[in-house]
Structures are given as C-alpha cells and as structure tokens.
N, C-alpha and C positions, 0 to 999 in steps of 0.2 A: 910850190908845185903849180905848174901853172893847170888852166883848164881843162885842156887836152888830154897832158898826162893825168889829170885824176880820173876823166873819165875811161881812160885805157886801161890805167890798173883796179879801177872798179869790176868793168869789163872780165879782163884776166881772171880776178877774183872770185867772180859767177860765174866763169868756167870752169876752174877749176874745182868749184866746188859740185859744180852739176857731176863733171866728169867722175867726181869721188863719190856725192851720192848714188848715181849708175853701176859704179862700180859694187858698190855697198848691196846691191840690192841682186846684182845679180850672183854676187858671193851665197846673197843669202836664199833663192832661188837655187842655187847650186846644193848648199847644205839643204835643201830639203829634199831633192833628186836625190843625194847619197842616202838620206835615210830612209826614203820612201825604197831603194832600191835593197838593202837591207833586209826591207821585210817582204820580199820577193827568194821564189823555192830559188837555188841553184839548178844547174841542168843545162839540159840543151832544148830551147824551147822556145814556141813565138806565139804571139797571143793581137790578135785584132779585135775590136770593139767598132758594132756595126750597126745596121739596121736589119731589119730582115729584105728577103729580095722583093716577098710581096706589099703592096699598096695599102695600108689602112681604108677598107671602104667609106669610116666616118669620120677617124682623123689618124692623119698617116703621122709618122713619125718617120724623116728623109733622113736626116744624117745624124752623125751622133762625133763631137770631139772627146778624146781622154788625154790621161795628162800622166806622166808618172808621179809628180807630186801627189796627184790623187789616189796614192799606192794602187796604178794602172787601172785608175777606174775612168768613170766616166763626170766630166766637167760640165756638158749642156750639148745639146740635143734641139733638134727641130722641128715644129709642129705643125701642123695643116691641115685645116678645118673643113673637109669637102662635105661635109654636109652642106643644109642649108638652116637648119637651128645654130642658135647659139649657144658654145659648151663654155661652160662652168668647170669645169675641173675633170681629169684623167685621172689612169692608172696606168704603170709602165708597166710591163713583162720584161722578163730574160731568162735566155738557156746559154747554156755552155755547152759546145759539142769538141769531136776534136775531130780534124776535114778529112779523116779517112774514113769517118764513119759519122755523115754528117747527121741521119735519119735517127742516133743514140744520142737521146740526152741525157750527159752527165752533170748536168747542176742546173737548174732552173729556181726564178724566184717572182717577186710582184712586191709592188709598195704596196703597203698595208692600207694608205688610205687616198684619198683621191689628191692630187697636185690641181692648186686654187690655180688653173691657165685660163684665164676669160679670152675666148677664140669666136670671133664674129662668123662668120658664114664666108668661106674664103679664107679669113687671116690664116698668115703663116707669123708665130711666135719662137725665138731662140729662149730655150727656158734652162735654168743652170736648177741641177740639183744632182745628187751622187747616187745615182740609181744603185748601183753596184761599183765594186771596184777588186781587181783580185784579189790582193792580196786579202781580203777578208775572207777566199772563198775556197780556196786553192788545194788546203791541208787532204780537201776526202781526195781526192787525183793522183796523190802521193802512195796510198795503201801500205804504207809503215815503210817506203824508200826515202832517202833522204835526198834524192835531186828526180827532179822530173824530165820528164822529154816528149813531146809531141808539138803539132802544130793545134793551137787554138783559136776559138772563136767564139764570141758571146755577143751573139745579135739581139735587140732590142725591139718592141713593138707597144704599142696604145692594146693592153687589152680591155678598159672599160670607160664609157664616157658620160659624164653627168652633166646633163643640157641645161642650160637655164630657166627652164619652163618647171625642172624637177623632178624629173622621167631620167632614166639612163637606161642603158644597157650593154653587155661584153661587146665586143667585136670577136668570132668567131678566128680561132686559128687551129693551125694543123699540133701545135702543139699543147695547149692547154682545153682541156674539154670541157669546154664553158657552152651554156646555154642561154638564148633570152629569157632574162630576170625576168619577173612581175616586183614590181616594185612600189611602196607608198609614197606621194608627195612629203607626209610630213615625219616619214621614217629619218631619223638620223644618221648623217653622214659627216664621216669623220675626211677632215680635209687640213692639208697642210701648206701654209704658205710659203709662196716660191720666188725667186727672182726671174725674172722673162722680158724680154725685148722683141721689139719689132724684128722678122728676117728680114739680111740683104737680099735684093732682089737674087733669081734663080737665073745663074750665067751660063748660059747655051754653049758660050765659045770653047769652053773647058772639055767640052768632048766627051766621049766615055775610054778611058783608058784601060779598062777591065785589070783595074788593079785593089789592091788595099792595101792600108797601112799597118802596118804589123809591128809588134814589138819584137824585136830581138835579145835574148837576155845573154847570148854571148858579146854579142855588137853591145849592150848597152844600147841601144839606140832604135829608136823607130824606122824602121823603110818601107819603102813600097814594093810588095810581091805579088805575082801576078792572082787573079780572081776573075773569073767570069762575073762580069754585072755590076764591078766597084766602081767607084771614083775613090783612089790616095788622094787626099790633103794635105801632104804631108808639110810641118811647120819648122821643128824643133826633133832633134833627138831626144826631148822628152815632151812632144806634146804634138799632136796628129788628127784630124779630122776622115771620115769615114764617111761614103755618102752611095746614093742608089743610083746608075746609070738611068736615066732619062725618059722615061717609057715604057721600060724593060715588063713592067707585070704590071695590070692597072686591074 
C-alpha cells in the first residue's frame, strides 16, 4: 500500500468512527429524552421556565436554560452582581403559577442552602445546578386526575445573598415575605458547591421578541409562544433558553 493510500484509509477510518461515536451519543441523549419524558403527567399542557419580569436589586438572575433530560427542569441560569460588594453565595426561589391566574401561586420552593457563586461587583456568572425540575413537582396540580391541562410557568429569582465580608440579606419580592435579616458573621452557613462560568457577553442585536419558550407535551417539543417581556432561545426540541427583555423593569 503505498503512502497515500494509507493515509486515506486511515482518514476514512477516523471518520467513520467519529461519525459512529456521534451517532452513539445522540442515541443515548435520545434515550434519556424518552425517559425523562415518561415521567411527565399526560394531558394537554405547556410549561416555560423563566426568570421573573422584575430586576434583582443585588444580584439579578437574567435567564434561565432547561432541558427535558432534566425531567423539564432547570440546567443553569445567569447571574449578575449589581451591587458593589462581593457575593459569596446565593439562594434561588421559585413559584409555579398557571398564566390565567398569574397572581395564584400554586407551587413555590428555595434551595435550602446558599450556591458557593463568588460574583465580583459587576460579574455576570452562568451557574449549572437543578434548582427545580417538574417532573418532581407536578403530582399536587393533578388533584387525583390522571392528565393535566393548563398553561404553565415557574419563574425563578436570587432570593438571598451572602457577601463576602459575611453580612447577607433576602432580596425583597412580591412573593415570598422575607424581611432584612440581622445576621452574625460567625453564625454558620450552610453552602453548597456549584459549577459556574464566566457569561457571554449580553447581545443587543437579538431584540426583544416578547416571546418564551415553552414546553409542549402534545408537540413533545419546546416552541416559542407569545409573552409580553420574553426572549425564546429556543435550541433543541428538548432544550430551550428563557431570558428578560432588556430594560423592561430595573
């Protein structure tokens, strides 16, 4: 075999093999979409994962991606530190409403302890952890039917912040009736370690579409429905980005 051809069928050979590991993986990305989907109600039903409309005063939380592999939870989320301390670690919030009655919450929760995000004064941080996900949440919405039906929505918010000086305190919302703490420097606080990257820069040219991305559980598949205030991201039929139009509440 001369030179040529060995290097061609080497070639060939690392293609084909790439093209079969690719294939291999989105097989198994696939089988996880089926089973994640699975453990999801039946029904006629759609479900977005958002932020909220209003701004975090001390650190916002802009966008939020989910994933159905995440049984329709939430993948990683965006942080931004307007203060001018530097935080040490969060805590998320969520509610569940359903858009006819957005002012009724039906499901709310909080991580139990604060997310280790070290956020300079300014930084914006992309931080992966599974705040929530439906399918873990879904069962009380049912009231003993066996498929559901409405449109949903479970927006996301920074409700408390631990600075690194050792002082924190909530960030005030219309939904949780939290007060500023008094708090001891050398009280213990329980903190959990997270995965977080630097954000991409914030792209202007994307406009405000006043949409979101929604799950669809007859479509199987995420799309973009109209919203006052959204940005859709939309990625994948089963994986979707969610963000705050641009100004909109500060």
């Amino acid at each position: 075999m001369t030179k040529a051809l060995l290097i061609s069928a080497i070639a060939f050979t690392l293609t084909i093999t790439l093209i079969s590991s690719t294939a291999t993986r989105r097989e198994a990305l696939a089988q996880s979409d089926r089973s994640a989907v699975q453990d999801l109600p039946p029904g006629h039903w759609l479900l977005a994962i958002q932020p909220i409309k209003t701004r975090g005063r001390v650190v916002d939380l802009s966008s939020v991606s989910s994933s159905v592999s995440k049984g329709l939870g939430v993948s990683d989320f965006t942080l931004e530190n307007r203060s001018k301390q530097d935080v040490a670690g969060v805590k998320i919030a969520w509610r569940l409403f359903e858009t006819s009655r957005r002012d009724s919450t039906l499901l709310k929760g909080e991580t139990p302890a604060f997310l280790a995000v070290s956020l300079t004064s300014g930084e914006r941080r992309v931080v992966e952890y599974p705040v929530v996900s439906f399918a873990s949440i879904y069962r009380p919405l049912l009231h003993g039917k066996k498929e559901l039906e409405g449109n949903y929505r479970i927006e996301l918010w920074v409700s408390d912040v631990k600075f690194g000086d050792g002082t924190h305190g909530p960030q005030p919302t219309a939904f949780l009736n939290v007060k500023k703490a008094s708090w001891k420097a050398d009280a213990p606080v329980a903190f959990v370690e997270v995965k977080s990257k630097p954000a991409p820069p914030i792209t202007q040219d994307l406009g405000c579409p006043n949409q979101v991305c929604a799950y669809d559980y007859n479509a199987q598949c995420y799309r973009c429905v109209p919203e006052s205030g959204g940005t859709c991201g939309w990625r994948t039929c089963s994986d979707c980005a969610n963000g705050r139009c641009p100004g909109l509440i500060d």
